[in-house]
Structure formats: C-alpha cells, structure tokens
ZAMARGU-4260 file (C-alpha; in steps of 0.2 Angstrom, whole numbers, plus 5000, padded with zeros to 4 digits):
<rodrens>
0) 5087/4766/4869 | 5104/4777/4868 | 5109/4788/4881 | 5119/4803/4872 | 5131/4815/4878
5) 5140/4830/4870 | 5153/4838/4878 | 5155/4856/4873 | 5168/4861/4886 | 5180/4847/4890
10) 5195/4858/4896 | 5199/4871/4907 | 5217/4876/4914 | 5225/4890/4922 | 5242/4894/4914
15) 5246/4908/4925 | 5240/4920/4939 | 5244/4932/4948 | 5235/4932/4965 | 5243/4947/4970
20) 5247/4967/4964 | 5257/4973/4951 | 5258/4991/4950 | 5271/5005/4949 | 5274/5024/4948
25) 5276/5032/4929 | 5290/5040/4928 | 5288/5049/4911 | 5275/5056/4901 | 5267/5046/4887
30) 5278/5032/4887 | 5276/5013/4890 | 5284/5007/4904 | 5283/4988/4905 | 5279/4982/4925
35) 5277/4962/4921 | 5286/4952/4904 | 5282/4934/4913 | 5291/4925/4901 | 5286/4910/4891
40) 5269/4909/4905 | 5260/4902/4890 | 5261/4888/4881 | 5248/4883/4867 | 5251/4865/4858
45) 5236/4871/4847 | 5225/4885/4841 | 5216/4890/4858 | 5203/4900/4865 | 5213/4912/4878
50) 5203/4920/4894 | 5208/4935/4903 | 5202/4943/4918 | 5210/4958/4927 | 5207/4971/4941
55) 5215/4988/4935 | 5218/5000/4945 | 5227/5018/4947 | 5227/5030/4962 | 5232/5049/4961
60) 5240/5058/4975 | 5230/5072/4978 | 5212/5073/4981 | 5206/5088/4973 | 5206/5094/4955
65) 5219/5081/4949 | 5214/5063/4943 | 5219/5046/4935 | 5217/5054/4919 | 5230/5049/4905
70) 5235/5034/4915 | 5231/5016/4905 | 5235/5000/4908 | 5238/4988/4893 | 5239/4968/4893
75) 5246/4959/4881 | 5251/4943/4871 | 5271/4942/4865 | 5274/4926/4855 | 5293/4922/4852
80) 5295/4933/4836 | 5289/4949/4845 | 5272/4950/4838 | 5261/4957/4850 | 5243/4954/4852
85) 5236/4966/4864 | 5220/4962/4870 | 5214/4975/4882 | 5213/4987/4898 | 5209/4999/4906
90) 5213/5021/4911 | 5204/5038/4918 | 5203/5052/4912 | 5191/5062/4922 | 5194/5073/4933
95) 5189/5064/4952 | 5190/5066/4970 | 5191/5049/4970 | 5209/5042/4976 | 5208/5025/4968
100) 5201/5018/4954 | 5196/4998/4949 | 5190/4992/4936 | 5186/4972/4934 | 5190/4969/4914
105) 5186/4951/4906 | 5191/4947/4888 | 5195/4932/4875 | 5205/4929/4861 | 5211/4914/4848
110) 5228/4913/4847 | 5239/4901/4836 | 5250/4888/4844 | 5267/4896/4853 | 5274/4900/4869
115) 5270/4918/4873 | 5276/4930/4885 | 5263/4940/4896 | 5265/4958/4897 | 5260/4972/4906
120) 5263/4988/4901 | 5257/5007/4910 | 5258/5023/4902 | 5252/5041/4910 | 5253/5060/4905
125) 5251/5070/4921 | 5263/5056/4926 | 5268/5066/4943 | 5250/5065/4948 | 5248/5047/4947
130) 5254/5032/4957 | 5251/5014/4957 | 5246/5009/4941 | 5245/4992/4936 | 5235/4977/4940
135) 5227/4969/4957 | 5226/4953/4949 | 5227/4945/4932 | 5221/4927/4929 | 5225/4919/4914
140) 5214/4903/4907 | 5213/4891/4890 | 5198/4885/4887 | 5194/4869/4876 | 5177/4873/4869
145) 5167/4867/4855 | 5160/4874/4838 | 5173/4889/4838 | 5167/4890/4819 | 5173/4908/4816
150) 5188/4915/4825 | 5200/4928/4818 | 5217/4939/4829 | 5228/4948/4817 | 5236/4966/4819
155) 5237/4978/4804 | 5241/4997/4802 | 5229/5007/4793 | 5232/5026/4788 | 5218/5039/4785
160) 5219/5055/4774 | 5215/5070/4781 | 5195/5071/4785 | 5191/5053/4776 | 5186/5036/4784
165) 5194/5019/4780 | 5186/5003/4780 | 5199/4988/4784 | 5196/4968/4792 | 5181/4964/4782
170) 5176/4946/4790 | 5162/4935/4782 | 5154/4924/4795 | 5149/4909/4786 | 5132/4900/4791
175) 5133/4884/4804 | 5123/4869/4802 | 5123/4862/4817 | 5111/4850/4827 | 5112/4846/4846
180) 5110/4829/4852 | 5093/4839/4857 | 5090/4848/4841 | 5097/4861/4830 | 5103/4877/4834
185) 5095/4893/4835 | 5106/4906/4841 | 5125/4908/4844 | 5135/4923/4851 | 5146/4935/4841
190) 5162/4943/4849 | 5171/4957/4842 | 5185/4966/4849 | 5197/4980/4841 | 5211/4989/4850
195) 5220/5003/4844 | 5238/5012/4849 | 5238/5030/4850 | 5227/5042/4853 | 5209/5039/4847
200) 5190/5039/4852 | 5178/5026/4848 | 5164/5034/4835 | 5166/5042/4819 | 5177/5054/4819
205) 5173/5060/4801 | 5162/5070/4806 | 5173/5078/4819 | 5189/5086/4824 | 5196/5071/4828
210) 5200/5053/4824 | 5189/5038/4828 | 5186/5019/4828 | 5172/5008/4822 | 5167/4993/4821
215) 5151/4986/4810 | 5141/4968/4811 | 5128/4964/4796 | 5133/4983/4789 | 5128/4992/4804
220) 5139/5004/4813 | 5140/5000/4831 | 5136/5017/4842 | 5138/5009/4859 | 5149/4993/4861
225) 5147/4982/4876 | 5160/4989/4883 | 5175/5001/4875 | 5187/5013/4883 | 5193/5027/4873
230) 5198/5047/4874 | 5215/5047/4881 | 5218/5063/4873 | 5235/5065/4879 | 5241/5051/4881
235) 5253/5047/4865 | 5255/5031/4870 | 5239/5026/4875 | 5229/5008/4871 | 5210/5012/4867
240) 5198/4999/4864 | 5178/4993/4862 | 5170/4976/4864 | 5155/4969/4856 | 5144/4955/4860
245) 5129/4950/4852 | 5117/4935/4848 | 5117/4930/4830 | 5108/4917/4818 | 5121/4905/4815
250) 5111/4899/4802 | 5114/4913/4788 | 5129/4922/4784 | 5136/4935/4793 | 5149/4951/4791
255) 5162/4960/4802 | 5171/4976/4795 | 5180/4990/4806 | 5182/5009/4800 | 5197/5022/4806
260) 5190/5040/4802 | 5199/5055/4804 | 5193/5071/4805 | 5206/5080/4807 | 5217/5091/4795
265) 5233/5080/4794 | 5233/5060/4790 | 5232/5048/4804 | 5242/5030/4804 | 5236/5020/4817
270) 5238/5001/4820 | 5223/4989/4826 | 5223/4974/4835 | 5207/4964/4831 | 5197/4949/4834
275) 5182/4941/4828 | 5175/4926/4837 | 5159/4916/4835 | 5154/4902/4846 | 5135/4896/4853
280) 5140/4892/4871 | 5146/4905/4878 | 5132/4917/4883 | 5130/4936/4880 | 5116/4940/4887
285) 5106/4943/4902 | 5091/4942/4894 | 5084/4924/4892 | 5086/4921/4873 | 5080/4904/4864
290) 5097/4894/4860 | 5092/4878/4855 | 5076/4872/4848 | 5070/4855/4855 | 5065/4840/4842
295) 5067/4824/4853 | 5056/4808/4852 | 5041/4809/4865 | 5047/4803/4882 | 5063/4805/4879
300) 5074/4818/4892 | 5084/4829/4888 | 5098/4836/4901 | 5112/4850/4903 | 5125/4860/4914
305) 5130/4876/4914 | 5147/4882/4921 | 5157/4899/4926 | 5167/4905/4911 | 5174/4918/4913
310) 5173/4920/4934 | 5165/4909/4947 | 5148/4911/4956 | 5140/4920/4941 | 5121/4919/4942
315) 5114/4906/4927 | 5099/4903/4922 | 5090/4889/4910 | 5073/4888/4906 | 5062/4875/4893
320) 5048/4886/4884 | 5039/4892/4870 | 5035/4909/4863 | 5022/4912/4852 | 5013/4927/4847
325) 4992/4929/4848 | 4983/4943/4844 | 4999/4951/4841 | 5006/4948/4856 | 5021/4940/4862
330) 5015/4925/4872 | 5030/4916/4886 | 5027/4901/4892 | 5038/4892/4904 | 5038/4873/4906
335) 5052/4873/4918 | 5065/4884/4926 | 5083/4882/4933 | 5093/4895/4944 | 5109/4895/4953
340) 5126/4904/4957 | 5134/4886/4956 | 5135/4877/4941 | 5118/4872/4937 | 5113/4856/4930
345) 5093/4853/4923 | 5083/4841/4916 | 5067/4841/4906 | 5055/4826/4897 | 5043/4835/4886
350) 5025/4830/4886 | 5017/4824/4871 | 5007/4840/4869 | 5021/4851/4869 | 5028/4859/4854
355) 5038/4870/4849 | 5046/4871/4863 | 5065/4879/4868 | 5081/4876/4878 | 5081/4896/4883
360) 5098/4904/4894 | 5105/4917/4901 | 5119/4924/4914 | 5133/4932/4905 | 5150/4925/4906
365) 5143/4908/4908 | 5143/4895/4895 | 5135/4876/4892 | 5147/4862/4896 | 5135/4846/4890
370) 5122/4841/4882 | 5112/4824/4884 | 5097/4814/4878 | 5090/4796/4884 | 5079/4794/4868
375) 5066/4785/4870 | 5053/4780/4856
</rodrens>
C-alpha cells in the first residue's frame, strides 16, 4: 500500500539580519527619524508570507522620575513606489527606575511580489531623556507554507466625527474544505494585525475622551488582543498597534472588521495598516487544541514533524487523543504523547478499537512541516 507525504512547509530563507544593534539618540520631539533604510534587502518573486522578529530596546539617562516614555520604535516594509507597510514595534511610557528596556517582538505579514526596503524608524517626546533607541537585532524570514487560504495587507485612512465610531476593513473568511493525508481538518489559526499612526489607544474610545482602535472577529469586539501596544499620548508621531491570534473552525465562514472611535470633541483622521491571515499550521496556542481529526484504515501509521517558526528551541508538543464528555464531564484521553525543544517528529498506528480519535498540538510559534501515512488495508 502507498506511503503519502505532504509537505506543509517546504521553504524557509533568511533575506536579511541584523546580528547586531541599531540604535541612536532622538534629536527632536515627536518626529520620525529613520536609523536603517537597507535598501532593496527583500526580494519577493511571488506573494509571500513575511516573518519578523526583533529585540527593541530604549534606555533613559537618568534613573529617577524620568523614563522611556514617548519613545517607539517602528519597522516597516517600503516597496519601490514608496508604499509603506508597517508592521509593528515597540515604546514606554511609564515612568521607571529601570535604565533599559527590551522587548522581544514577533510578527507576520503577506506581501505582494517586489523588492522592498527595510526600514527602521525611532520617534520620542521627552527626547532629551532618552537614548539609544532602536533595535538589538532584527531577523528577517520568508516562509513557503501551505493553505494560506485567507490573507489580506492593505493600508487605508479613516476619519472619525467628533464622538462617533467608524467601522472600515470588513474581511469575510470563507470556509476550507480541506482533508489531510490523515483526515480532515478541524481547526486552523486566525491572525489579525492593525497598526495605526498617530496618537491612539487600543479600546473604544467612544465612550471616552479619547480616540481608539478595534478590531472584531465573528462580530465580537476584542477587549484584550494577544499582544498590542498603545497610549503614546504625546508622541505625534507615534506607531500603536495590537495582534490577535486565535483558533477558528475552518469549516464555516468567518469575519474580520476593525472600528476607529473618537471621543473626543474635534474629528480624528487616522490611517491603519492592517492584516488578516488564516493558515492551519502555524500554532496559536499553548494549550493543546484538537487540529486534525484522524480517519485512516486500521493498521495504517500516520506520522509528523513539527519545527520552530518563528524562533528556535520553542518547546512543542503533539499528542494522539480523544475527548469526549460523560456525565457531563470532559473526559482526555491520551493515546500518545511527543515533547521536545528540537523539532519533533512522531508517529502513531491506531488500534482497531480506537475512535474518534485526534492529532492534538501546542507550542506557540511553532508550526507542522509534514504530514504522512503508510495505508494499510
């Protein structure tokens, strides 16, 4: 009988890095000031998946009462027209004894065949408090993955009356019928990303004196994104953002909308970058979830690996079960387990007396690179 593979990611390269920091001093208040424009760094041939993983960092110069508020760091995209797509960073704004701040940022996004420029850009207020600004590394990947069935990057300005709330980017997530060499698909994960320029807080705003971001998936508003920065207050020039990521049922439809809401007395124009990304491999979760369900002959074995995705030596995890409720209660039950920091590779043959049973994961930041089956039967 057949031996079957899929492969789900074929291709990974590194376009560019920087091993080493990038950082200066602002010299102006609430201004841009561009530390790195490495030109024409990345060249796509095709629509590709784009990683990005950065340590951020900022330092002030005194240790009492004074901070790395209002300083930000902004990474972003330049294709040869000029059209920018931002995708993220990182600033303070509390007031710290701390000297120096890190923060690790990791992010994605689909960009369209070009050849862009990689840009860094700093801003501050209390610019004569804060010093070296920038990045302690950048690491910049392409990824060739499969089943990227819904993926969206556009930039668009939106303006807001005075104490109103505008919804903008409606995405529909259509469903996916797909089935694994294993058997079909029972969960996939959701990405959402919205960046914004200017001076802005991630909530509704409405209801406020201020003005706010949102983003909403099936209709719901999302209170706490997975990760956001936000509330520059002062910094003009500032680049405020939020992330969401989430397990979806890739068998139904799905929808992404995003909201600007001002509460303020005057309007508010503000413009977005935004991205919208659905893929099953890539995990989201720390949590063991059920991805696949398993509908192979008796005898037959099914096997799989799990790599790093976005950095190495993440801990991952693969587990064959089946969950099913008695007496009202949850029941787990765990055929077998896998576990490692390295990429992971596992193998199950399901008994005869086994149903129902599940390819489970977990690890964020990881993803599943292949598939197999040696049917039998």
């Amino acid at each position: 009988m057949p031996f079957v593979v899929e492969v789900l990611k074929s291709h990974d390269s590194q376009p560019y890095a920087v091993s080493g920091a990038i950082k200066a001093n602002p010299s102006a208040n609430s201004t841009w000031q561009n530390i790195l424009n490495a030109s024409g760094v990345l060249k796509l041939v095709k629509t590709s998946l784009v990683t990005i993983r950065a340590q951020i960092t900022a330092s002030h110069s005194q240790n009492t009462n004074v901070c790395c508020q209002n300083s930000c760091v902004r990474i972003s995209f330049v294709d040869s027209a000029g059209k920018r797509y931002s995708v993220g960073g990182y600033g303070w704004r509390t007031y710290n004894t701390i000297a120096t701040y890190t923060y690790d940022f990791y992010g994605f996004a689909v960009l369209p065949p070009e050849t862009y420029n990689v840009a860094i850009d700093i801003s501050a207020y209390d610019y004569a408090y804060v010093t070296n600004v920038g990045v302690n590394l950048l690491y910049i990947g392409v990824v060739d993955i499969a089943d990227l069935w819904k993926v969206a990057n556009w930039s668009q300005t939106v303006t807001a009356a005075a104490y109103s709330r505008v919804e903008f980017g409606a995405q529909t997530i259509s469903p996916l019928a797909r089935t694994t060499v294993i058997g079909p698909l029972k969960k996939a994960m959701l990405f959402v990303f919205i960046g914004i320029d200017g001076i802005n807080w991630y909530g509704d705003g409405a209801s406020s004196n201020w003005a706010g971001f949102q983003m909403a998936v099936d209709g719901v508003w999302i209170t706490t994104p997975s990760a956001k920065f936000d509330g520059l207050v002062e910094d003009t020039a500032g680049f405020h953002w939020a992330q969401y990521w989430c397990l979806i049922d890739p068998n139904v439809s799905h929808t992404v909308k995003f909201r600007l809401s001002n509460g303020t007395s005057s309007s508010v124009t503000r413009t977005f970058h935004c991205g919208v990304i659905a893929c099953p491999w890539i995990f989201p979760s720390d949590s063991y979830y059920d991805l696949i369900d398993i509908e192979v002959p008796v005898g037959s074995t099914i096997y799989g690996a799990v790599e790093d995705f976005f950095k190495a030596a993440q801990a991952k995890y693969a587990a064959i079960r089946s969950v099913n409720v008695q007496n009202g209660v949850q029941n787990v039950q765990e055929f077998s387990a896998s576990a490692s920091a390295n990429p992971l590779s596992f193998n199950y043959t399901p008994e005869w007396y086994e149903t129902a049973i599940t390819l489970a994961v977990k690890g964020w930041g990881n993803c599943l690179s292949r598939l197999a089956c040696d049917l039998r039967g």
